[in-house]
C-alpha positions in Angstrom: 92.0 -20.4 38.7 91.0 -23.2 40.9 87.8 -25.0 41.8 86.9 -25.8 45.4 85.2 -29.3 46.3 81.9 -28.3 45.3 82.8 -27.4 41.8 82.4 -23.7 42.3 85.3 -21.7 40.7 87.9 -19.6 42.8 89.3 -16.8 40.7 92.9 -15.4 41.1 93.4 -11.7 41.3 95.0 -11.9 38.1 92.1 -14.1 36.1 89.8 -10.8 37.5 92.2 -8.0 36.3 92.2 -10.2 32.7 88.7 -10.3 32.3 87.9 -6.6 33.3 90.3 -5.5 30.4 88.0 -7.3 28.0 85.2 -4.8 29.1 85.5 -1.5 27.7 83.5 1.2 29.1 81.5 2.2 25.8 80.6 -2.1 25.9 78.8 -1.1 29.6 77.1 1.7 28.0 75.7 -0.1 25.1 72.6 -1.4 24.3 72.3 -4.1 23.6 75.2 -5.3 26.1 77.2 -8.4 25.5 76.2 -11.8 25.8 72.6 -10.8 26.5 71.3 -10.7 23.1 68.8 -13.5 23.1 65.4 -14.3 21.1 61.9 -13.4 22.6 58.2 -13.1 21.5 58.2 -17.2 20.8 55.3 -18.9 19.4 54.5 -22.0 17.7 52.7 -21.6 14.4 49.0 -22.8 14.0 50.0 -26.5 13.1 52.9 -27.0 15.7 55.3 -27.4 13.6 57.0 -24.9 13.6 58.4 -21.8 16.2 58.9 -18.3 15.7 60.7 -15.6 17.3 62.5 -12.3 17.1 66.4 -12.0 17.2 69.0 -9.5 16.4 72.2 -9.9 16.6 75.2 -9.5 18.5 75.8 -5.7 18.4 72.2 -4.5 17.0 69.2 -3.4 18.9 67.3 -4.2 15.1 64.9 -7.0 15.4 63.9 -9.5 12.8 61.4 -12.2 12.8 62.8 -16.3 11.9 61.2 -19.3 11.8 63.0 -22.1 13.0 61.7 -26.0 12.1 62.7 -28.7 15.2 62.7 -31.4 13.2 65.4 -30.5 10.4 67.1 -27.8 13.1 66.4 -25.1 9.9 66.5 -21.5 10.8 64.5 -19.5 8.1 64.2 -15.1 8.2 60.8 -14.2 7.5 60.6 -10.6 8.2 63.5 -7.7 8.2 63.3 -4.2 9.0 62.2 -1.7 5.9 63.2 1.7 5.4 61.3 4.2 8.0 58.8 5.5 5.7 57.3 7.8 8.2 58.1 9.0 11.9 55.5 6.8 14.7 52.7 8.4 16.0 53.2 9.8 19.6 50.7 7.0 21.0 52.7 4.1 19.5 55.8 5.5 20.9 54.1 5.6 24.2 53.4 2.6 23.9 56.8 1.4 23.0 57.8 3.3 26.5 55.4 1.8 28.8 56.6 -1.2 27.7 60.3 -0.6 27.9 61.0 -1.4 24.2 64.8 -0.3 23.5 64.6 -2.2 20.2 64.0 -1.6 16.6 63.3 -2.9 13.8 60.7 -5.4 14.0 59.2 -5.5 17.1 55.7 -6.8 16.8 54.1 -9.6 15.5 51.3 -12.4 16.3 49.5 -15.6 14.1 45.8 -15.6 14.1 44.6 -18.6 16.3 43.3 -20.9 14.2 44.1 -20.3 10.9 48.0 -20.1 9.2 48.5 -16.5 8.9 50.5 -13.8 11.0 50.6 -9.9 10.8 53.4 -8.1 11.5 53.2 -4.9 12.4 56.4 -2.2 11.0 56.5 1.8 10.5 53.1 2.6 10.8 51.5 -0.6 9.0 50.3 -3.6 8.9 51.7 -6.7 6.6 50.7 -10.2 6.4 52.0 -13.6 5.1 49.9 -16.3 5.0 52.6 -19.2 6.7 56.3 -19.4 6.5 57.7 -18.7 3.3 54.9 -17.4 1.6 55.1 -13.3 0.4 54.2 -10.4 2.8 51.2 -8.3 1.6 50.3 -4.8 3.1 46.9 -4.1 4.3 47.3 -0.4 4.5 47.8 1.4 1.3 50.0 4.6 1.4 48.8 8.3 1.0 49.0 11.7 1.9 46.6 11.6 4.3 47.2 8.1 6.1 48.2 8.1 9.4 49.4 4.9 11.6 47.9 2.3 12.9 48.5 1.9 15.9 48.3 -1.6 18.1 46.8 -3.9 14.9 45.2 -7.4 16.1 44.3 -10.2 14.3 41.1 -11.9 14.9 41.4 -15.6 15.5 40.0 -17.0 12.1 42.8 -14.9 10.3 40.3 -13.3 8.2 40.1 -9.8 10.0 42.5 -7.4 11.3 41.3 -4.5 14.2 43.6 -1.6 14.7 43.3 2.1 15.9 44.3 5.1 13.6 43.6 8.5 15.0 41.9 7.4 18.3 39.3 5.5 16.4 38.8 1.6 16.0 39.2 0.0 12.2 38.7 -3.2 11.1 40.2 -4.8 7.1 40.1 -8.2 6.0 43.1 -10.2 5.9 42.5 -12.4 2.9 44.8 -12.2 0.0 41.5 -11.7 -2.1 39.7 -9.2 0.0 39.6 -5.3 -0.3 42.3 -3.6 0.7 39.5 -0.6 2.4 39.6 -0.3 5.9 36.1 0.0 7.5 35.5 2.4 10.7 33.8 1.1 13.7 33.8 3.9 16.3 33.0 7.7 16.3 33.0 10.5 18.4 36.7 10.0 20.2 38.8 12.0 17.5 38.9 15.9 18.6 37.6 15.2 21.6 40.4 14.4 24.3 39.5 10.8 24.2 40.2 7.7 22.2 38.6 4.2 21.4 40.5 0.8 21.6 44.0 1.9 23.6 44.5 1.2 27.2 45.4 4.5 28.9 48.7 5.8 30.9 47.5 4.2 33.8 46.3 0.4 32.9 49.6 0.5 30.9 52.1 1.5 33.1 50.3 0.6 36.5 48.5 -2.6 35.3 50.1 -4.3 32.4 47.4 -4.1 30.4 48.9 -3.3 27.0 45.3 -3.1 25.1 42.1 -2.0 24.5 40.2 -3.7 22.0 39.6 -7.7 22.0 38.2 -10.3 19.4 35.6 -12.8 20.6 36.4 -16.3 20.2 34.2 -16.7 17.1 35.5 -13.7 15.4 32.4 -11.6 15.1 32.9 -9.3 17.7 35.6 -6.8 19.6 35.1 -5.8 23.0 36.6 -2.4 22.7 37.5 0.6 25.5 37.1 4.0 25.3 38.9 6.1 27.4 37.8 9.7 28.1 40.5 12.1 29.4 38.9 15.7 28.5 38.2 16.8 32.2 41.9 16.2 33.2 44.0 19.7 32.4 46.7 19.3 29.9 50.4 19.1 31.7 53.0 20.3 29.4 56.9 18.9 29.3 59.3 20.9 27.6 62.4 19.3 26.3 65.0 22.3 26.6 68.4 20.1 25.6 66.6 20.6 21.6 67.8 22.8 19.5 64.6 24.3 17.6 61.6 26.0 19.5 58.0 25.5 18.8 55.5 21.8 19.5 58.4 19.8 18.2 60.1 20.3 21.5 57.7 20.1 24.0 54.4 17.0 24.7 51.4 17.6 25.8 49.5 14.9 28.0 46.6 14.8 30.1 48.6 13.2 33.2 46.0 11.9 35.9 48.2 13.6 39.0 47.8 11.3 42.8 44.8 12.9 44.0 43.3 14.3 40.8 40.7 12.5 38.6 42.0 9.3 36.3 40.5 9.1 32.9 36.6 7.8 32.8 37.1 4.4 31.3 34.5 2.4 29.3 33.8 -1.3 27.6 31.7 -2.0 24.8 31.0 -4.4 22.4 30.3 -4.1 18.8 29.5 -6.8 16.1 32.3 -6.8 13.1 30.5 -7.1 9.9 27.3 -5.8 10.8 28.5 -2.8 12.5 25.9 -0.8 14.3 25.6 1.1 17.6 28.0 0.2 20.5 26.8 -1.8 23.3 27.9 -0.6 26.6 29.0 -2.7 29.7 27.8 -2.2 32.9 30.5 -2.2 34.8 29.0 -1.2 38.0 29.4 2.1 40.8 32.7 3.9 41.5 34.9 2.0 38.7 38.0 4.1 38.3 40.3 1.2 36.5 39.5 -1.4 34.2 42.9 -3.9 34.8 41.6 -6.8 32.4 39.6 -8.0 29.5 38.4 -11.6 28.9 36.5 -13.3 26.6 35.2 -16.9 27.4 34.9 -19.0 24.8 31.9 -19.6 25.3 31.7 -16.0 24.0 30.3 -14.4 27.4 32.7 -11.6 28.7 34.4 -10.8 32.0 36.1 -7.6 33.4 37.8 -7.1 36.3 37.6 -3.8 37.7 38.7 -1.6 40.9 38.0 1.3 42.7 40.6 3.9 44.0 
């Protein structure tokens, strides 16, 4: 090859032939491809001194979460993938397709604001580890009748953690000390073709909103949506390529069609520890999507909305 006066590179013929026999066709067709594994999901830790992020390598599509210290160039793993205990629940793998997630492994995590701790979310459940190198501890005990959770958030003291588990809103304390119990803080979604604290098809694939519940600044309260989708008729999809019969191979969704009424979308706020009855934003006349949620940290509250 040669370079032109500019320093771009001219290729021969025979550098191109060369390089395409490097490239096999099962290297196109695999995810992830080469060269274009790189790290995501960066964040500094609560003190600054340190940055986390997720990698896999070379020829995996399995995540794991490192720490890596700028001023000693130290790269630490935190978190690998466990065993799949139990398969995810149809609304976190929604989710997971909304937000064009090919990987596995761990995928998920977050530190609380202002306090050194981090929750990781992985198979259904929620660990923590309060700062790098200290042991992960799971919030969610295990039994025959638990079910996932499903989008957890940490509140920004560190002390709480908000997560949804069969269309309903939980909250559990994160301290290594606290009870392990999770507490419910809405009713009346579960059985009823609606759901509190996820963002629906259409704010997550039309909107970007990825959410639908939201700590106050002072950790005392979660703005929360509920989205209710019983007045839009079920749309089935059959998957024909599997080979058993019966709900395994086909979904059922309540698919808001161009034309056709969108789910009926609400905000309300509740107070964490006290609990008690929902308070209900007014959000105004002919509000079809709610597209964001913001607290102020002043603690007052802003939603944009639109019409059709």
């Amino acid at each position: 090859s040669a370079f032109f006066g500019n320093g771009v590179a001219r290729h021969s013929f025979r550098d191109l032939k060369m390089c395409a026999a490097e490239i096999t066709t099962n290297d196109v067709a695999t995810y992830p491809l080469p060269g274009c594994v790189t790290p995501t999901q960066y964040a500094f830790s609560p003190d600054g001194k340190t940055i986390t992020y997720l990698r896999s390598t070379e020829t995996s599509l399995s995540k794991r979460l490192y720490s890596f210290d700028p001023s000693t160039g130290e790269e630490v793993l935190l978190v690998q993938p466990m065993e799949q205990s139990s398969p995810e629940s149809l609304a976190e793998n929604l989710r997971r397709e909304r937000q064009r997630i090919l990987d596995v492994g761990v995928t998920h995590y977050a530190w609380a604001k202002s306090a050194n701790r981090l929750i990781v979310p992985h198979n259904g459940s929620i660990y923590v580890q309060d700062g790098i190198g200290a042991p992960l501890r799971k919030l969610l005990t295990d039994g025959p009748s638990t079910h996932p959770a499903v989008d957890p958030q940490i509140s920004r003291c560190g002390q709480w953690v908000a997560f949804v588990q069969e269309e309903e809103v939980y909250v559990v304390r994160a301290e290594p000390d606290a009870p392990l119990e999770p507490r419910q803080l809405t009713f009346g979604a579960r059985g009823a073709s609606a759901s509190h604290g996820l963002a629906e098809f259409v704010a997550q694939e039309e909107m970007d909103r990825e959410h639908g519940l939201w700590w106050s600044p002072c950790s005392r309260y979660l703005a929360i949506a509920r989205v209710d989708e019983g007045h839009i008729p079920p749309y089935h999809i059959v998957h024909q390529g599997k080979d058993g019969l019966g709900e395994e191979c086909q979904e059922e969704h309540r698919y808001p069609f161009t034309g056709c009424p969108n789910a009926i979308v609400k905000v309300g706020v509740i107070a964490v520890e006290e609990g008690g009855e929902m308070v209900w934003m007014d959000l105004g006349p002919d509000v079809e999507y709610v597209a964001r949620v913001q607290w102020f940290p002043c603690g007052s509250r802003v939603v944009l909305v639109q019409n059709r």
